[in-house]
C-alpha positions as CSV (number, residue, x, y, z in Angstrom):
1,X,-20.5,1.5,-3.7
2,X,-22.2,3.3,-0.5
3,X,-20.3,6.0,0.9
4,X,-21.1,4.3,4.4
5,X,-19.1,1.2,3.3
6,X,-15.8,2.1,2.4
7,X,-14.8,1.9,6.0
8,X,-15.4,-2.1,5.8
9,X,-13.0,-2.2,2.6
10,X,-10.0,-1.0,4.9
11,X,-8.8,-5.0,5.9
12,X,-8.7,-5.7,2.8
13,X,-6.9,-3.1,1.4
14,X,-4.6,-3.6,3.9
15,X,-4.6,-7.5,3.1
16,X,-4.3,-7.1,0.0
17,X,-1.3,-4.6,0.2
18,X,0.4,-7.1,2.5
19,X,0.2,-9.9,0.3
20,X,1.3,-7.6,-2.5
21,X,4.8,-6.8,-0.5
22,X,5.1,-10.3,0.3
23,X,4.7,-10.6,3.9
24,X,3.2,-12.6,6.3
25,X,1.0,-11.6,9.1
26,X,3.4,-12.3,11.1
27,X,6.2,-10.5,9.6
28,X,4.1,-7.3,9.5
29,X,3.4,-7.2,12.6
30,X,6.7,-7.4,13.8
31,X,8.1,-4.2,11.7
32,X,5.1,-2.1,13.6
33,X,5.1,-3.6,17.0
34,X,1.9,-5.6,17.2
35,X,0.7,-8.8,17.2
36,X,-0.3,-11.2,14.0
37,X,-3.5,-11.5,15.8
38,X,-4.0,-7.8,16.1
39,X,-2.9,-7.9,12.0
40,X,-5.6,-10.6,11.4
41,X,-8.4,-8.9,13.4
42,X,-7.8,-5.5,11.1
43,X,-7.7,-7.5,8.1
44,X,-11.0,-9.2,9.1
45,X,-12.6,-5.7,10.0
46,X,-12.9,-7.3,13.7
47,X,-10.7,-3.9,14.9
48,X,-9.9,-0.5,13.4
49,X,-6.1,0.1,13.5
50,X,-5.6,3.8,15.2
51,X,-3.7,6.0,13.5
52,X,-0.2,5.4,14.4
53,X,-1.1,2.1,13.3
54,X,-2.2,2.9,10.3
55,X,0.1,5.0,9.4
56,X,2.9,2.6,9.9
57,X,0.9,0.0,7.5
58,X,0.4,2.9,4.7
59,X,4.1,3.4,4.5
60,X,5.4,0.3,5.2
61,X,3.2,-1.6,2.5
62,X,3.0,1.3,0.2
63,X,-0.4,1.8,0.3
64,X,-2.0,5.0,-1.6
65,X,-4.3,6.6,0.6
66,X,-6.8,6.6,-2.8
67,X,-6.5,3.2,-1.9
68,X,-8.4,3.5,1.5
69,X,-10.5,6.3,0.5
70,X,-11.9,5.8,-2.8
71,X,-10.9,1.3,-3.2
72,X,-13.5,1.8,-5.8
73,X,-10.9,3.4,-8.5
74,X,-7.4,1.5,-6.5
75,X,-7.4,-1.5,-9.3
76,X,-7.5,1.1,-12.2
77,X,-4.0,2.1,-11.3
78,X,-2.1,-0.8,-10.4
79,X,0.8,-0.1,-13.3
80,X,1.4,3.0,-12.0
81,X,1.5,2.2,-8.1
82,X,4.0,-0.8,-9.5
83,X,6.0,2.4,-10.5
84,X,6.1,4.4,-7.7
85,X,7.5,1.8,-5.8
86,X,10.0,0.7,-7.3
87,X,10.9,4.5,-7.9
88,X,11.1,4.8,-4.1
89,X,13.5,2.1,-3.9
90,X,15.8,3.8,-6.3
91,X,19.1,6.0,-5.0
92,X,19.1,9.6,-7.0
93,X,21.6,8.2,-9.5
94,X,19.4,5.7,-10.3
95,X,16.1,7.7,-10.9
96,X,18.2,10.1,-13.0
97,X,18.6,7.2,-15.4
98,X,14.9,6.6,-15.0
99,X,14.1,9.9,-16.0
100,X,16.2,10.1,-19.1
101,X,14.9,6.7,-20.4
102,X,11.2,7.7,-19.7
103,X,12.2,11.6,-21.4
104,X,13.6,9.9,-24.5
105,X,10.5,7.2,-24.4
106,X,7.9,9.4,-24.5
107,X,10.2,12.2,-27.5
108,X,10.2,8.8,-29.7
């Protein structure tokens, strides 16, 4: 891939991250404020988000930012992005568990 063209694969990573979480155009737009149009045109490359705007679509879709930067490498580690968000979900007690089982996982 050219260095210049990584900026085009930013729709659909985002795109791709929404349909991961589930969510329509619509409903994404509503949690940051913006229009299902304005959602479409970034997944189309048709408009940039600005930051705030992407900021709020990195956190709420759980996107890495390997993802945007290098999309190149992002399929490689799907397992492990699986992982990390379901760890985010989790309350302390919970990851606690997690960590034991994945300790006594990796002594066997």
């Amino acid at each position: 891939m050219e260095l210049n063209s990584a900026p085009d694969m930013l729709g659909e990573v985002i795109r791709i991250a929404r349909e991961r979480a589930g969510m329509s155009r619509s409903e994404l737009a509503e949690k940051i404020g913006k229009t299902a149009r304005t959602i479409m045109y970034i997944e189309n490359n048709q408009q940039k988000p600005r930051y705030e705007v992407l900021f709020q679509l990195v956190r709420i879709l759980f996107i890495r930012t390997d993802e945007i930067f290098y999309p190149e490498l992002a399929h490689k580690n799907q397992d492990i992005h699986q992982i990390n968000v379901q760890l985010l979900q989790c309350d302390k007690k919970s990851l606690q568990v997690v960590l034991a089982t994945l300790i006594a996982l990796l002594e066997e």
